[in-house]
C-alpha positions in Angstrom: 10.4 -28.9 37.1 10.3 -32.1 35.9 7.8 -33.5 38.1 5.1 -31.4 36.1 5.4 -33.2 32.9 4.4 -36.7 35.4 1.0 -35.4 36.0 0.0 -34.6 32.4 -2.0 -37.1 31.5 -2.7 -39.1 28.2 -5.4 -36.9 26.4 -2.5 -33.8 27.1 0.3 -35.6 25.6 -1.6 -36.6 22.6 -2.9 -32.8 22.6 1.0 -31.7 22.8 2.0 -34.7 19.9 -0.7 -33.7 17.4 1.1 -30.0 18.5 4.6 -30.5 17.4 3.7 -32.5 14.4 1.8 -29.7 13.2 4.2 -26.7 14.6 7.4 -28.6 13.0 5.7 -28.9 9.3 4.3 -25.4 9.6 7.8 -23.9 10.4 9.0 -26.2 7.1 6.4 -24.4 5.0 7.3 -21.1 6.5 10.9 -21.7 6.1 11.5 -24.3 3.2 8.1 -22.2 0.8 8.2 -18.5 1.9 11.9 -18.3 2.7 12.3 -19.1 -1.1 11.0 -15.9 -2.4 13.2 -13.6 -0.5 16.0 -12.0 -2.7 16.1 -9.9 -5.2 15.9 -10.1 -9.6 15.3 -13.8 -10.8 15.1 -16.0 -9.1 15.4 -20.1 -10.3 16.4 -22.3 -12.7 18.4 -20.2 -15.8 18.1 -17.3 -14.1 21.3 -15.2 -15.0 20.7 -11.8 -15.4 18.9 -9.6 -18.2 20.4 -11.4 -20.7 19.7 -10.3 -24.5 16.3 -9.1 -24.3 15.0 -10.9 -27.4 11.8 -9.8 -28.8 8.6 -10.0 -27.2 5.0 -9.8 -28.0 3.2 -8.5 -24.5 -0.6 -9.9 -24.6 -3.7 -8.1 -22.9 -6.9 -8.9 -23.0 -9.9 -6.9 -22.6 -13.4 -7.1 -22.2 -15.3 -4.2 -21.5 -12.3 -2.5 -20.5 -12.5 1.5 -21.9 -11.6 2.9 -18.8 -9.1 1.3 -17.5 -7.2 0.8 -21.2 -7.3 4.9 -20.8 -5.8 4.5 -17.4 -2.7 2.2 -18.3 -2.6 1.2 -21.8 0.0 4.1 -21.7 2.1 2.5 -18.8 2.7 -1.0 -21.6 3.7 1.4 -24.4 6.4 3.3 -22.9 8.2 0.4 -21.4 12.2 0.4 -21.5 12.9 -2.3 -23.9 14.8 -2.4 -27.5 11.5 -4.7 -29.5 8.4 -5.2 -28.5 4.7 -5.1 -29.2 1.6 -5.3 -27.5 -1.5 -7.1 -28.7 -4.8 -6.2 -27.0 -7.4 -8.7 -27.9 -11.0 -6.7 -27.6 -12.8 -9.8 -26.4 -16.6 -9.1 -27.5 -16.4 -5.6 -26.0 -19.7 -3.1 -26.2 -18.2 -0.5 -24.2 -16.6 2.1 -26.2 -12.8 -0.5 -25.6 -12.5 0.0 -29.8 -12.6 3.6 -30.2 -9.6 3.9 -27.0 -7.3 1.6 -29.2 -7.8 2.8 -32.5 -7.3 6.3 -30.8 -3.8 4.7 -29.3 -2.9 2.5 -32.5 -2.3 6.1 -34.3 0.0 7.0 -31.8 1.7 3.7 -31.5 3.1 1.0 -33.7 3.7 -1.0 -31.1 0.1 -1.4 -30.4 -1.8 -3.9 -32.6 -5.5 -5.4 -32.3 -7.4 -8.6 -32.5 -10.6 -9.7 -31.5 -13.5 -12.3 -30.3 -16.9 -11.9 -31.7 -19.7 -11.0 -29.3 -21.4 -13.6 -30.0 -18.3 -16.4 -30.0 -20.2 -20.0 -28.6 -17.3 -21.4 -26.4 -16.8 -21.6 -23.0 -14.1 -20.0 -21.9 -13.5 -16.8 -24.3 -10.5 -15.4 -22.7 -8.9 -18.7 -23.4 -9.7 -18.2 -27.6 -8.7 -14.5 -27.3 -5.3 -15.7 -25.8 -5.0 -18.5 -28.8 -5.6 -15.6 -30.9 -3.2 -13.7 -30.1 -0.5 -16.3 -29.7 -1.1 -17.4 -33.4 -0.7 -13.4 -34.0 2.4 -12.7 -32.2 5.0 -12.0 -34.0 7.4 -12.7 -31.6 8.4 -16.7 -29.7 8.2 -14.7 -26.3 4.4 -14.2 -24.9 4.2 -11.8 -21.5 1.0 -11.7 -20.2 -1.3 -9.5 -18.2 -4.2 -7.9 -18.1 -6.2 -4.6 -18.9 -7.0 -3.1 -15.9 -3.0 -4.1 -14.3 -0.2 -1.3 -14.1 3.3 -2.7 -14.9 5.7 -1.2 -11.2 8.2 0.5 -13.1 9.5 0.8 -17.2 11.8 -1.9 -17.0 9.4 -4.7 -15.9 9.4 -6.0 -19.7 13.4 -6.6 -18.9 12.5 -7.9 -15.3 10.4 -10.9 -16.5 12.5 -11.5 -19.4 15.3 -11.9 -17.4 14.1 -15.0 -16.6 14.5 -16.3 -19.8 18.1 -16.2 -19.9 18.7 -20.1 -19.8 17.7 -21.6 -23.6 16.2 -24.4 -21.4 13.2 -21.8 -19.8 9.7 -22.1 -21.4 7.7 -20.5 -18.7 8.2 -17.0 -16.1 6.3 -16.7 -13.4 6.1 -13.4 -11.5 3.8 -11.5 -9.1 0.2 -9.9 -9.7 0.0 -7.7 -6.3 -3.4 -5.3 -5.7 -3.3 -1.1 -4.8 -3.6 -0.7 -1.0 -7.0 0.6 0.3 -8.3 1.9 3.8 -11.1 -0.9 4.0 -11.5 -4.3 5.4 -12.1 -6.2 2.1 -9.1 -4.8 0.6 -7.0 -6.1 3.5 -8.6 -9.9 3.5 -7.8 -9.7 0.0 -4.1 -8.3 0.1 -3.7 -11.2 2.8 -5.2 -14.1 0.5 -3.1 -12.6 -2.5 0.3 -12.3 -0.9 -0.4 -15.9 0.7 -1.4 -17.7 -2.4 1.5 -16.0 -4.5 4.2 -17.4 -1.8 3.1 -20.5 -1.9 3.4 -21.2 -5.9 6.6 -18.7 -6.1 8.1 -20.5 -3.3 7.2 -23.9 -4.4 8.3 -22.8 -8.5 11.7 -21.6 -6.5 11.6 -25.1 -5.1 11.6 -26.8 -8.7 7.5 -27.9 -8.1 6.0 -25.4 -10.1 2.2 -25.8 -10.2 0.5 -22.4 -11.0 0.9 -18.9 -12.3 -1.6 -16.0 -12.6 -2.3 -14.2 -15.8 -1.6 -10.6 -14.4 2.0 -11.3 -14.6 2.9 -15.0 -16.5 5.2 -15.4 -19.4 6.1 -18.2 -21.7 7.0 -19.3 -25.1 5.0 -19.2 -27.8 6.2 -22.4 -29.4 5.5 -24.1 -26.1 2.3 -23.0 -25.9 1.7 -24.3 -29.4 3.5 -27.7 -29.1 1.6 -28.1 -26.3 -2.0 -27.9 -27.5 -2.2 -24.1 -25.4 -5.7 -24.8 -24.2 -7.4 -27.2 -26.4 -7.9 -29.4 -23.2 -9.2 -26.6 -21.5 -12.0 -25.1 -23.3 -14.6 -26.8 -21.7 -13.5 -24.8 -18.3 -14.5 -21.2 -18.0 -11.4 -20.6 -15.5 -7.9 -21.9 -15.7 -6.5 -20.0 -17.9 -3.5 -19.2 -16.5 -2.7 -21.9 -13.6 -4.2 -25.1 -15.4 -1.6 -24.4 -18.4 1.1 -23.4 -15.7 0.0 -26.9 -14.3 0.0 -28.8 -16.9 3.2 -27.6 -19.0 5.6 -26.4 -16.3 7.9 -28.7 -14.4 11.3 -28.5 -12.0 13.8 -27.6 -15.1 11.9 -25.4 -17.5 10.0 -23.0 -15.1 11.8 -19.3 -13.7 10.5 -16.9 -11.1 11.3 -13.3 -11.2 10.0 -11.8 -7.8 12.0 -8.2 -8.1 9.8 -5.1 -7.2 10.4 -3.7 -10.9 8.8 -7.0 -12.2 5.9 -6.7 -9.8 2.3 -6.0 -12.0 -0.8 -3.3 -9.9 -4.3 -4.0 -10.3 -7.4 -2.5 -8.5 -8.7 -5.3 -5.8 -12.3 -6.1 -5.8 -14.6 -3.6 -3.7 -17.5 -5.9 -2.2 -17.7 -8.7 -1.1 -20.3 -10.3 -4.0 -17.6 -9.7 -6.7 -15.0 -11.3 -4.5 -16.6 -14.3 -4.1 -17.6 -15.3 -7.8 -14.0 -14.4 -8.5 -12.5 -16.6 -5.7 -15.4 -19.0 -6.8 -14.2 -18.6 -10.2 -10.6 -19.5 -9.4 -11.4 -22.6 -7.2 -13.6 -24.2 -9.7 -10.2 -25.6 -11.6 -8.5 -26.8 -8.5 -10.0 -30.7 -9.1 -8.4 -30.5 -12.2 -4.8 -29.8 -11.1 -2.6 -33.1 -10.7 -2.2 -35.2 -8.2 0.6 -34.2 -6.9 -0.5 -30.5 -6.8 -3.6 -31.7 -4.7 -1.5 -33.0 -2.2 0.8 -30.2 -1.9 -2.3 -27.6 -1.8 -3.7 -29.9 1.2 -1.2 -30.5 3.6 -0.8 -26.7 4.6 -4.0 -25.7 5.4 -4.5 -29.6 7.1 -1.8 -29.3 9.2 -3.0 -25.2 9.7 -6.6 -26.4 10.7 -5.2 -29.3 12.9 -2.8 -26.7 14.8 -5.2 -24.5 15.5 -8.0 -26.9 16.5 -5.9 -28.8 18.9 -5.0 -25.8 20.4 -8.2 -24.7 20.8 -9.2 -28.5 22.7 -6.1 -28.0 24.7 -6.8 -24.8 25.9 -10.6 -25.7 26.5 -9.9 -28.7 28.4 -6.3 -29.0 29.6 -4.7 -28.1 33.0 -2.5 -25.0 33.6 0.7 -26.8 32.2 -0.5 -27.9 28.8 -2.2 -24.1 28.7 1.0 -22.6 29.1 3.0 -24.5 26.4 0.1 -23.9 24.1 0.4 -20.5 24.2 4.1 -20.6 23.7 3.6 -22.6 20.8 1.2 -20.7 19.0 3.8 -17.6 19.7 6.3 -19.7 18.4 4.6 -20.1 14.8 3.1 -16.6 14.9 6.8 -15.1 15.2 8.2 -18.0 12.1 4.9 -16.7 10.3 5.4 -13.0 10.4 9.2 -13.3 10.1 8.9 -15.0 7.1 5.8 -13.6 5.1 7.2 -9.8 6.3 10.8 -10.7 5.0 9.3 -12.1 1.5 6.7 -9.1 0.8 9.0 -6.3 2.0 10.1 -5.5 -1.7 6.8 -5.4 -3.0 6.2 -2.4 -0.8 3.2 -4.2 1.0 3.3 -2.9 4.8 3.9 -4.9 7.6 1.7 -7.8 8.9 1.3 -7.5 13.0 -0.5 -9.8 15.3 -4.0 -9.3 13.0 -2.4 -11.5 10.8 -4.0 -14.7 13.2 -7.7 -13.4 12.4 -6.9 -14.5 8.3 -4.8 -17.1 9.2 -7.5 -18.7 10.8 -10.5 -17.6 8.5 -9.1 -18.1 5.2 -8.9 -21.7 5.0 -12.5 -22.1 6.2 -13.8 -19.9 4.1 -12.4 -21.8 0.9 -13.8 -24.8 2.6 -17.4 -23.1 2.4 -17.0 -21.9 -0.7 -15.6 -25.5 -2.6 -18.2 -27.1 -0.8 -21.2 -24.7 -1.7 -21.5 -24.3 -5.2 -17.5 -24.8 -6.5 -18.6 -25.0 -9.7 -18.3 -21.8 -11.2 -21.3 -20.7 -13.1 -20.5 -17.2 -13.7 -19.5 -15.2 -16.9 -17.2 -16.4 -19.5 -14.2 -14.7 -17.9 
């Protein structure tokens, strides 16, 4: 057998080195990232439990947003926790958003109001109608989501505030997952959500927080104060949620809670326009993340792209031998891939990924690539 390795020649080892480097980071990421965020409850530094369930002002904001405050406004009101209120900041709204929360603020006195003015001249207004409520909370705990999300169960107030536990906690990160649908969009986008979340869970589990998204994000009001909130941010439309999560969190005062009950539902986008001023939207911050976090965004997809890529030159222009132990390989990291991502979303009741997973593995990254290279600059609404 050995006598078959003689005959490969130079271009086929360096095909098979430029191989293993890539398969033996890959199979890090998968097991060192992912593997992380398996387990139940929270999940990090300080996590220890429910703890006291202090006080806590839950933050929403809304623009344009009448039909789907009808829809789950209700679902934040009647959550299983001793204190709490919700603030819903009516961001310039001229849908009929006003007339739903007065209609709920009679029923509730947990619900209170603020607002943005239609006409309010800065860049980012979801950024001033967070500020706004901050400064309005009456409560040091801030949980954040938004209008159109569904919270997974009564007691995901007490699942995200678990992480708090440990005095030393200023930020909780947790999971923003979309409602399954029958259609092809929905499932690229289920695949670039679940992907995304495990790699900033998994790296906050693995004390490098860098990001957070503002469907399901918690932190302390008096950190958010102390540390200007977003007054170096205005001048961004996006980044309201991972550019503060990037910028304030670090490896001692950052928790993840990644239980199903913590878990917050939204409705994906439904064409493919939408989806891409959103993703747009989202990418147009990434220059401004640190250093570090650059690096650690790159080196996946890098070492994804050069896996793939040599296997593709190996299999286009190697013999028989190197053709066989490619297709081992790329077994080998489809099985780590699957075990892993399967095992980490199985209590978020996401189904199963099978062998289709490859078609996103492979088309995500380039598609990101188009889309920072074309146009990354955001121009879109204020949102």
């Amino acid at each position: 057998m050995w006598h078959l390795f003689i005959d490969i020649n130079w271009f086929e080892w360096l095909i098979i080195a430029i191989l293993g480097i890539a398969l033996v980071y890959q199979v890090f990421y998968y097991a060192y990232y992912v593997g992380a965020v398996r387990g139940k409850g929270c999940r990090g530094v300080g996590c220890r439990g429910v703890g006291d369930q202090p006080p806590v002002t839950v933050v929403v904001c809304a623009k344009n947003e009448e039909e789907h405050l009808e829809e789950y406004l209700h679902s934040l009101l009647s959550q299983d926790y001793p204190i709490y209120e919700v603030i819903v900041v009516n961001d310039g709204s001229i849908d009929h958003t006003e007339e739903v929360l007065a209609r709920y603020m009679k029923q509730d006195f947990k619900l209170r109001t603020t607002f943005v003015p239609v006409n309010a001249r800065v860049m980012s207004t979801k950024k001033l109608a967070l500020t706004l409520a901050a400064k309005a909370a009456k409560y040091d705990y801030l949980l954040l989501t938004d209008a159109d999300c569904r919270p997974e169960s009564p007691d995901w107030i007490s699942q995200m505030m678990s992480g708090f536990s440990d005095p030393n906690i200023d930020i909780v990160i947790g999971y923003g997952a979309y409602f399954e649908e029958d259609s092809f969009i929905n499932e690229w986008i289920q695949y670039d959500t679940q992907f995304n979340a495990l790699h900033f869970l998994g790296a906050a589990l693995r004390h490098q927080p860098y990001m957070g998204v503002g469907r399901n994000l918690a932190y302390r009001k008096s950190c958010f104060l102390e540390s200007g909130g977003f007054s170096h941010l205005m001048e961004t439309r996006a980044g309201d949620d991972d550019l503060f999560v990037n910028k304030v969190a670090n490896k001692t005062n950052t928790a993840v809670v990644t239980s199903q009950e913590s878990v917050t539902w939204s409705k994906a986008k439904t064409n493919w326009k939408s989806w891409v001023e959103q993703k747009r939207r989202h990418l147009s911050v990434s220059p401004l993340y640190k250093t570090q976090t650059k690096w650690h965004l790159f080196i996946e997809p890098f070492t994804r792209g050069l896996f793939y890529a040599s296997s593709i030159v190996g299999l286009v222009l190697g013999g028989p031998l190197l053709c066989g132990i490619i297709f081992v390989v790329l077994w080998v990291r489809l099985a780590v891939m699957l075990a892993f991502i399967n095992s980490a979303t199985r209590e978020w009741k996401h189904p199963r990924w099978g062998i289709e997973i490859l078609f996103y593995d492979i088309t995500m990254p380039l598609v990101q690539a188009y889309l920072m290279a074309t146009k990354w600059k955001y121009k879109g609404n204020r949102w």
